[in-house]
Structures are given as structure tokens and as C-alpha cells.
C-alpha positions as CSV (number, residue, x, y, z in Angstrom):
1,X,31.8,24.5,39.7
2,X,29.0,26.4,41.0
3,X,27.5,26.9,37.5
4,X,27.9,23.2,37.2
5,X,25.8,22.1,40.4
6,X,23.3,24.4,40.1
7,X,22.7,23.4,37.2
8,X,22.4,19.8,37.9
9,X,19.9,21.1,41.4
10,X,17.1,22.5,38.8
11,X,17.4,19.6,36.9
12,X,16.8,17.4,39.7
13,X,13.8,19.9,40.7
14,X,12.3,19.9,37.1
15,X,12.0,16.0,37.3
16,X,10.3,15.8,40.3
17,X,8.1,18.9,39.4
18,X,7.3,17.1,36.2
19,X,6.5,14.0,37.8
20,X,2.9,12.3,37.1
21,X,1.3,12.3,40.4
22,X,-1.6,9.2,40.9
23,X,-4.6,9.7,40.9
24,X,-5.5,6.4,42.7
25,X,-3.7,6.0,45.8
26,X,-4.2,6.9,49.2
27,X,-3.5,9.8,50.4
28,X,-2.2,11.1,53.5
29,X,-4.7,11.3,55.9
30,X,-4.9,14.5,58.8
31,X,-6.0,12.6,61.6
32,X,-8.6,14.7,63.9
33,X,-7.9,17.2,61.0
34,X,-9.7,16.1,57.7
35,X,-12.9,16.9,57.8
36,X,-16.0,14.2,56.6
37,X,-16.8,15.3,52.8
38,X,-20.7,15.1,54.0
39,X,-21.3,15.5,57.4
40,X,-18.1,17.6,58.0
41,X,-17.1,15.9,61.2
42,X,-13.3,15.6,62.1
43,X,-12.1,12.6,60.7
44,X,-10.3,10.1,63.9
45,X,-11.7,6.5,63.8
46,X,-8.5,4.7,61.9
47,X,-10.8,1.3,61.5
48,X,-13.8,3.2,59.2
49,X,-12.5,6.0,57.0
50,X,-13.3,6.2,53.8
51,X,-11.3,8.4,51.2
52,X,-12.4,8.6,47.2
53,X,-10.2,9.6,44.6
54,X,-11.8,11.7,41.3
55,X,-10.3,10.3,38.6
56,X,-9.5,12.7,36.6
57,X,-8.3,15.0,39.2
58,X,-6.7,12.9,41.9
59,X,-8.5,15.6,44.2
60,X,-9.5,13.3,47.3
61,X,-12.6,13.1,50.0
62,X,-12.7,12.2,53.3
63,X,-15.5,10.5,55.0
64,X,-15.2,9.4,58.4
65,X,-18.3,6.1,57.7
66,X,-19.0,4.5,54.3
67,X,-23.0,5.7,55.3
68,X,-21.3,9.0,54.7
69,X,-19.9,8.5,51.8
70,X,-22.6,6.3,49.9
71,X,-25.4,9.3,50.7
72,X,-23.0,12.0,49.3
73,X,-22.4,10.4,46.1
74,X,-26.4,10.5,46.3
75,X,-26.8,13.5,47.3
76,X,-24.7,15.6,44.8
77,X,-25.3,13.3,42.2
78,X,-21.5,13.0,41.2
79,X,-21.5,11.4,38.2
80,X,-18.0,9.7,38.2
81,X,-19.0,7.6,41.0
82,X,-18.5,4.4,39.2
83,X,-15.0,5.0,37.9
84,X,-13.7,6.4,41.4
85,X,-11.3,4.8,43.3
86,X,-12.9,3.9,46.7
87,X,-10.3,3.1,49.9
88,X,-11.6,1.9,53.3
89,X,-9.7,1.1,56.2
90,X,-10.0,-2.8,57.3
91,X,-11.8,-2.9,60.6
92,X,-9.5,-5.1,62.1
93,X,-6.0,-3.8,61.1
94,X,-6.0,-0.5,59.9
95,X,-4.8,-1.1,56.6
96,X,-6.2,0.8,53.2
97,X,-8.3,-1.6,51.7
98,X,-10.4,-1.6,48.0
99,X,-13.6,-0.6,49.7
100,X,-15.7,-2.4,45.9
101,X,-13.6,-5.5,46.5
102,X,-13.9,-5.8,50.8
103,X,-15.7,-7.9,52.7
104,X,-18.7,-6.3,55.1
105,X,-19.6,-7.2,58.4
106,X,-23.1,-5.3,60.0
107,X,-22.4,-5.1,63.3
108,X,-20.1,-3.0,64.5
109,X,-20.0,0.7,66.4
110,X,-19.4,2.9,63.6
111,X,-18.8,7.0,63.6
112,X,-22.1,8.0,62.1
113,X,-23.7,4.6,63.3
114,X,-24.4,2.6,59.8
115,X,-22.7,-0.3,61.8
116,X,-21.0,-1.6,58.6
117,X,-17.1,-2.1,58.6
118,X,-15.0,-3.7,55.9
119,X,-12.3,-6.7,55.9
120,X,-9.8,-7.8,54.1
121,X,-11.2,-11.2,53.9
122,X,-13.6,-12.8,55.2
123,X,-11.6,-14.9,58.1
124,X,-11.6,-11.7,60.1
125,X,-15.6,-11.7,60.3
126,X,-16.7,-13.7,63.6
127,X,-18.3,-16.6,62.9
128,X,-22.1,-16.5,62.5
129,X,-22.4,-12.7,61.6
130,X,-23.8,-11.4,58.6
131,X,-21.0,-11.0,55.6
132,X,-22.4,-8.7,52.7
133,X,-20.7,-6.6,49.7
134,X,-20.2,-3.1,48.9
135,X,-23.4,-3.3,46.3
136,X,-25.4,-4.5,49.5
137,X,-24.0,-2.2,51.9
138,X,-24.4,1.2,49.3
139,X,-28.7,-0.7,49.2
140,X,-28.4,-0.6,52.9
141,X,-27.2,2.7,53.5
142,X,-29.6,4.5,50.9
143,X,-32.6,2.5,52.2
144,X,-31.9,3.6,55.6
145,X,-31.7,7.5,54.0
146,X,-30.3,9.4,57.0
């Protein structure tokens, strides 16, 4: 009996060993842990994190403003930018969002004061302020160079 369920408790462990972790969701985030990939400031806003995924590797990177993140893909000239997978959190709700896909507003209070937070869609921008995309926010960020 006990040859029997040990065997069946390495099997078990084997198959989730063997398991194919993603390379494309979120991950966990340390909260006042995780450091900011570029500026290395504790990551604690919940409404404008970033977090990139290398594709190949999974391995993730924590930014705690997409100015951050857009000036360290810049900086270190990472040349898988355009086939990682980008997550924001929505200004509004928290949630994990497709930073290439979200919606931009330019006003807001941000950590390292770029002022631009992502939506969802575009209902949760107030009416009359300025809606761009992630092309015009990574322009934005790079022209403003800090």
C-alpha cells in the first residue's frame, strides 16, 4: 500500500513539474516589494504598474509608470520589445489590462509623473480629456526623455 501511493505522489509531482508554464500572463506582483525594472523604486501604486513578459523566457519586469517602462526598452535597447507581452493596470479598477490595446488618458498623478494612465475602454475617460494610444503615449514619453 505504501509502495502503491507513493508511487502515485511522484507521479502527481512529475506532472506538475513537467507542466508548461506561460510565458504571457501576469504574474504575481510583490506589492511595496518589486522593485521598478528602471528607476528601481518600490513598486505600490495598484492603478499604474506595468509588468513585461520576455517571450521566450517568461522572465517578468516590473515598472511602477509606463514612462518607466517605455525609456528602458530605450535605454537597453531590448530587442524583443515588439513581441513582448505588455500588462498595465486600468486606472480606474485595478484590473490587468493589454497595455498595446488600452485606452490613454494624459492627465492623471502618476508615480514617476508622465501623467498617462490606461483604461479599459474609453467610457471610463471623463468627458473632454485627451484619449490617445500606446504608439502616442511610447512618442510622448521618449520626446519628453527624462
Amino acid at each position: 500500500m505504501k509502495t502503491l501511493l507513493l508511487t502515485f505522489i511522484l507521479i502527481i509531482l512529475f506532472q506538475t513539474g513537467c507542466q508548461e508554464r506561460s510565458t504571457t500572463e501576469v504574474v504575481k506582483v510583490h506589492w511595496d516589494r518589486d522593485m521598478c525594472a528602471r528607476c528601481v523604486m518600490v513598486v505600490s501604486d495598484r492603478k499604474n504598474t506595468v509588468q513585461v513578459r520576455q517571450p521566450k523566457s517568461g522572465k517578468k519586469y516590473m515598472f511602477d509608470d509606463i514612462g518607466c517602462m517605455v525609456l528602458w526598452f530605450q535605454k537597453n535597447n531590448i530587442i524583443w520589445e515588439n513581441q513582448a507581452t505588455i500588462w498595465i493596470t486600468d486606472v480606474t479598477t485595478g484590473e490587468w489590462i493589454d497595455a498595446r490595446t488600452a485606452f490613454y488618458d494624459t492627465e492623471n498623478i502618476t508615480p514617476m509623473a508622465y501623467g498617462f494612465s490606461a483604461h479599459k475602454t474609453k467610457d471610463t475617460i471623463k468627458e473632454g480629456q485627451e484619449i490617445i494610444d500606446f504608439i502616442e503615449v511610447t512618442r510622448r514619453v521618449l520626446k519628453i526623455g527624462k
